[in-house]
N, C-alpha and C positions, 0 to 999 in steps of 0.2 A: 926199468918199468916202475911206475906209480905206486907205492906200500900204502893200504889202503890206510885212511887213517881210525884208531878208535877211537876219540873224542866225539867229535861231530855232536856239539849240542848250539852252536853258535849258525846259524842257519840262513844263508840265503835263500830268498824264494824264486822260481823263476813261472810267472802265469804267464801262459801260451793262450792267443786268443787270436779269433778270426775276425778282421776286418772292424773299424772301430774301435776306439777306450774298451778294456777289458772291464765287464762286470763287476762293479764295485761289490755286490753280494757275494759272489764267489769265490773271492778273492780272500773277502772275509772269513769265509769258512774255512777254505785253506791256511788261511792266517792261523784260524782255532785247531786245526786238525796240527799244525805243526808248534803250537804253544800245548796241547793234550799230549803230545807226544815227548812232553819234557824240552821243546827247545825254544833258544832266544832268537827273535827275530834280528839278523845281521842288516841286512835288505832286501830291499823287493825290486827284482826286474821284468816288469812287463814285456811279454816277446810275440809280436804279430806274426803269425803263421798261414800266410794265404793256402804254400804247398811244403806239406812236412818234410824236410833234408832226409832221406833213410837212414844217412851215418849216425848224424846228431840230431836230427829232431829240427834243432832248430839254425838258419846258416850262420858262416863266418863272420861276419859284421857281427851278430847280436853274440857271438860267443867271448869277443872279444869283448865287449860290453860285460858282459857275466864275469870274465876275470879280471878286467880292472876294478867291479865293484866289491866282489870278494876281497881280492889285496887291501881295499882300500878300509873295507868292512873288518878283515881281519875272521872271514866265515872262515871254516873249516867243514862247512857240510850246504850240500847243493841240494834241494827239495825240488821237484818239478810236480806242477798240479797236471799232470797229463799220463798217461802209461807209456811207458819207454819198453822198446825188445831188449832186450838182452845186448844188441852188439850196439845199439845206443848208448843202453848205460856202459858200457866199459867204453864206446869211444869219449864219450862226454868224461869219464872220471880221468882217462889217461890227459885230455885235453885240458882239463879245469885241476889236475892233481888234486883231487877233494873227491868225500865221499861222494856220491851220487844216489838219490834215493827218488823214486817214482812215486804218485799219488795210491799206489796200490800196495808198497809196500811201505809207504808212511801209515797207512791203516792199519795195517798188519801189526804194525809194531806197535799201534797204541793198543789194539786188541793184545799183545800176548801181554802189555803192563797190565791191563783192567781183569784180563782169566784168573777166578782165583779157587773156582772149582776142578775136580779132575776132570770133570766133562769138559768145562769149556777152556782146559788148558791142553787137554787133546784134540780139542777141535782149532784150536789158535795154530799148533805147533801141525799140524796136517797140512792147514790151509800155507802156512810158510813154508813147509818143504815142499807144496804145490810150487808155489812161487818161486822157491831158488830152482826147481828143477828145469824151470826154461833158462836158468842163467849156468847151468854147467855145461859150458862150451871151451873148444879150443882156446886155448891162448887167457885165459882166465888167471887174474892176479896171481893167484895162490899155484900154478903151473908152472908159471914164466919161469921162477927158479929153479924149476926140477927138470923140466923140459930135456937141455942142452943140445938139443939136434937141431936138424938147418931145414933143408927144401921141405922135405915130408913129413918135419919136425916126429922125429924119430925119438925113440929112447923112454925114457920112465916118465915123460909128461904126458903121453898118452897112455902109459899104464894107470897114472895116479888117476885120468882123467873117468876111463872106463872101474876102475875101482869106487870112486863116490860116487858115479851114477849107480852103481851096482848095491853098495852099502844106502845109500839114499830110497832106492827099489824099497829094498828091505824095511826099513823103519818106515816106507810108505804103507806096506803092506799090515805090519805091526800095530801102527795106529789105527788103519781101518778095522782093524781086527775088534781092539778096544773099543773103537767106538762102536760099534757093529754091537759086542754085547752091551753097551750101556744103555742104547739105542731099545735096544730091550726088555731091558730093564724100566724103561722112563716109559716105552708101550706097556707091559706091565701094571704100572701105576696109574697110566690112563685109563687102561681098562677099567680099571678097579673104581674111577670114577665115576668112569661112563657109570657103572652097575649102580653107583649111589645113586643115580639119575641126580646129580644137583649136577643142571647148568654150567656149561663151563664157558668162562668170560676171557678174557685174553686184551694186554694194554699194548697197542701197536701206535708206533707215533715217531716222527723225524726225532732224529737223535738230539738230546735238550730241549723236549718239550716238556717235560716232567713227568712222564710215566712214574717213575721210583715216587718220587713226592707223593703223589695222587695214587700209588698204591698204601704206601705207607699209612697215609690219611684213613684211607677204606679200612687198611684190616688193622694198623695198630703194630702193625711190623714193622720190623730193622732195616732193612734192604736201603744198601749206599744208595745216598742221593745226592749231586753236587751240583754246580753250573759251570759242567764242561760237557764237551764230546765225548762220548760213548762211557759214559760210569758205571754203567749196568750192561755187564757179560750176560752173567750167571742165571737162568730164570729162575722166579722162588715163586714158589706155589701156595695160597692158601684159600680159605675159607671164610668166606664174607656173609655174616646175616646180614640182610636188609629187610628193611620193613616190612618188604611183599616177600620174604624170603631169601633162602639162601644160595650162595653161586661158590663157585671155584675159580677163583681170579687169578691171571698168571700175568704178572711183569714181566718181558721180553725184552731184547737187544731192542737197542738205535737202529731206525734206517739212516739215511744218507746219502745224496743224489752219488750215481756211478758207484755204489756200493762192488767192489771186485768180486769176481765171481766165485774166484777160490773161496772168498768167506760163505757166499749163500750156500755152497757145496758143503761148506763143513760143516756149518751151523745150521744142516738140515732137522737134525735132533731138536735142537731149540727152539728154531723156527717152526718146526710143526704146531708147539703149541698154542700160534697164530694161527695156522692149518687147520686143526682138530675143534677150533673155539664154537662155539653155539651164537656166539656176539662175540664184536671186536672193539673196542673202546678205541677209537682212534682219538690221541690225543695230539693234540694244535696248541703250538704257542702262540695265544691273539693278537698279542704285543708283535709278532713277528711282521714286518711288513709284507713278505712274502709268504704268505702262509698258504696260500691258494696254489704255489708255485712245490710249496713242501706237500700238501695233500694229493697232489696229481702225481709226486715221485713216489710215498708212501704206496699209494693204490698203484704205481707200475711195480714195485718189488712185491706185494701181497699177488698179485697177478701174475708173476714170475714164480713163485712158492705154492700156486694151485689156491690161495684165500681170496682171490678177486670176487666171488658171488657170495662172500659169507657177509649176513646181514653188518650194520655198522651204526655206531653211533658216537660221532664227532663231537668230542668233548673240546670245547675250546676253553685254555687253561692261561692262568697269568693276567686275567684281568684286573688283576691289583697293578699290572701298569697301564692299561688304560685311563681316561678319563672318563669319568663318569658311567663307567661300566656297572650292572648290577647280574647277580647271579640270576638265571633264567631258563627255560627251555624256547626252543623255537621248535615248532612244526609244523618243518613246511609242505604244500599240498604234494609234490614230488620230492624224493631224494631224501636224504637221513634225516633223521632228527637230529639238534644240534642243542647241548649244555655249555654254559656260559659256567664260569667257575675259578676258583683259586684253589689251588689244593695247598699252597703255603698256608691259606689264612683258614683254611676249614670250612670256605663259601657255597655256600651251593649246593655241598655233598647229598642233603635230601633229597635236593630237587633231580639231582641225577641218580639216586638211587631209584626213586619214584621213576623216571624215565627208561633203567635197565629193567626193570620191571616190569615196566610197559611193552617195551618190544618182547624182552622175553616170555610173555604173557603169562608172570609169576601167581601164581596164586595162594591166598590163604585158605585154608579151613577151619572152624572152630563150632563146637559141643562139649559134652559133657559123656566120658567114657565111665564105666565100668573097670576096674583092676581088679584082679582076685589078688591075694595075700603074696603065692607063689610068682608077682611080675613086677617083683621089687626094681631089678635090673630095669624094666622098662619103665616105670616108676622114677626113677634117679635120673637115666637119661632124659625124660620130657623136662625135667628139672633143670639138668644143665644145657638144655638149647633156650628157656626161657621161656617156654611152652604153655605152663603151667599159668591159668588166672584164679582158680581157686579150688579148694580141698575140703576134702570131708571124709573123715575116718569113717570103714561100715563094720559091721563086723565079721564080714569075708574080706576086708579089703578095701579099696577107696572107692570116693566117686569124685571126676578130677573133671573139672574145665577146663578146657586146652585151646590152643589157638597158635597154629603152625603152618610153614608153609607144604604146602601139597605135595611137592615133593619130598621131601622130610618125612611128610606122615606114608606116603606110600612105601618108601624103603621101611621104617619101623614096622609096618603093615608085614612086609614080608618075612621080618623074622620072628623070633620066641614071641609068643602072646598076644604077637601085632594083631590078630585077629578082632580085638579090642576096637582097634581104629578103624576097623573098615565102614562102621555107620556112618563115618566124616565124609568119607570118600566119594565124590562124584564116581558116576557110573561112568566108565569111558567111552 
């Protein structure tokens, strides 16, 4: 029986396509999803599939194809851009003596490098014991040795076999546990925003269109950002002034066409935060030539996650490799508004702040309040939002010009001395 092997970073590809030259786009992706994932491209075998083989996926002619180019390549790891059952990949591995690895758990595996928080290393390691648990079957590498019996293959191979599904149960269970309470914790913290009533914004976009860049830009934060497939697990949350006011902006996971399902399941915690958004900032790499092809896969996963009706605004980003691109809004008589932008270069940023603005239908307020002596505290804070246009000591206290956004002043409104600001306050 075939020792699986643990090297496998030297990679053939095998793209399964129907009818026709396989899509040079997809092909590409595939290409990036198994260079993200730490490997070298050995070669690439194109494999037309009118009617999928059950055994192997794909028939005898092109398999044999596959293992002369291997030999020849010198792979030690088979990637197929397609989902394989479980008795595929163990026949394909015994057949090709090389790993064997499916378009679903080549993801998998780039998702548990990129987790680097506990949440989304609990949701990584869920979604792959999802995954192996359709591959613990009879007759499984790691069996074959322990096995020893014949017709009814008797003896401790079927004990070892019903033992990991049984230890696997468990640490299934254990994880959902965990995530169950974090899950709660991150409702928790939502809440706690909703209450602030500031806006909450959410960056959703094909995976390497720049989300992380274009958050970074906004609030001034750390948050990885690279130019690869899926850099950004982890969602970070923060707090954005913009001109018209202030928002709660959350950087979210990569989509990616055929996104496996085990990840939407596990990354439902993260995911919400595209779920729960007030506005969604979908962002588009313009430069992409298929960008129209990434927006329709985008809005079928948002649609799948229950976000398809939440407003949206199409931030199209990378126009530093266009030609003759300039930063802009478009708005058109139907359908989103659309910003034109670079978040490398810092393009545009106003004109889309000015824009979330717009849909959110942000507002400011500004006068001249009243402080008695005792609302020092509220005093300091209009200070550090940058509230404050001008001062003047009284002898009970100040009299301050202020100039905030409306949401901001009605949360202040509602605690200690907020009473102050309610002359700003439209009547609702």
């Amino acid at each position: 029986m075939f020792e699986r092997s643990r090297k496998g970073e030297h990679a053939l590809l095998i793209q399964p396509h129907a009818g026709g030259p396989p899509d040079p786009d997809v092909l590409e992706e595939f290409t990036e999803l198994a260079r993200s994932a730490g490997a070298s491209i050995a070669a690439v075998v194109p494999a037309r599939i009118d009617r999928p083989t059950a055994a192997t996926l794909i028939g005898s002619g092109k398999l044999e194809e596959v293992i002369a180019a291997a030999d020849a390549s010198g792979a030690d790891l088979v990637l197929v851009n397609h989902p394989l059952s479980p008795v595929q990949e163990r026949n394909l591995e015994k057949l090709l003596q090389r790993r064997v690895v499916d378009r679903t758990g080549l993801i998998l595996d780039i998702f548990a490098q990129r987790a680097h928080s506990h949440e989304g290393k609990l949701q990584v390691e869920l979604a792959q014991l999802r995954h192996l648990a359709t591959r613990l079957v009879r007759g499984w590498t790691h069996l074959e040795r322990q096995r020893g019996g014949s017709i009814g293959l008797r003896g401790p191979g079927e004990t070892q076999l019903e033992t990991d599904r049984r230890l696997l149960q468990k640490r299934l269970e254990q994880l959902q546990k965990r995530l169950d309470k974090v899950e709660v914790q991150r409702a928790q913290m939502r809440r706690a925003r909703v209450r602030s009533e500031l806006p909450r914004v959410a960056l959703v976009g094909y995976t390497n269109a720049g989300k992380s860049t274009l958050f970074n830009t906004l609030t001034g934060a750390g948050a990885y950002a690279a130019d690869q497939l899926f850099a950004t697990l982890d969602p970070t949350v923060r707090r954005v002034d913009l001109a018209a006011g202030a928002v709660v902006l959350a950087d979210t996971v990569g989509f990616v066409r055929d996104l496996p399902h085990e990840l939407v399941a596990a990354f439902r915690s993260t995911l919400s935060e595209a779920r729960e958004a007030d506005l969604l900032l979908h962002v588009v790499d313009a430069s992409d030539p298929h960008r129209d092809e990434r927006i329709a896969q985008v809005d079928q996963v948002l649609a799948d996650i229950g976000a398809g009706e939440l407003p949206q605004l199409l931030v199209f980003n990378k126009i530093d490799r266009l030609e003759d691109a300039r930063p802009r809004i478009d708005r058109p008589a139907e359908g989103h508004p659309r910003a034109w932008i670079s978040a490398r270069d810092g393009e545009g940023m106003e004109l889309l702040a000015t824009a979330i603005g717009e849909v959110l239908e942000l507002r400011n307020v500004s006068g001249t309040i009243a402080l008695p002596s005792r609302a020092g505290r509220l005093r300091a804070r209009l200070h550090e939002l940058g509230a404050v246009r001008g001062e003047q000591a009284c002898e009970d206290g100040w009299r301050i010009q202020v100039e905030l956004a409306e949401a901001e002043a009605r949360r202040l409104a509602a605690g200690p001395e907020g009473h102050a600001l309610a002359p700003l306050l439209p009547t609702p």
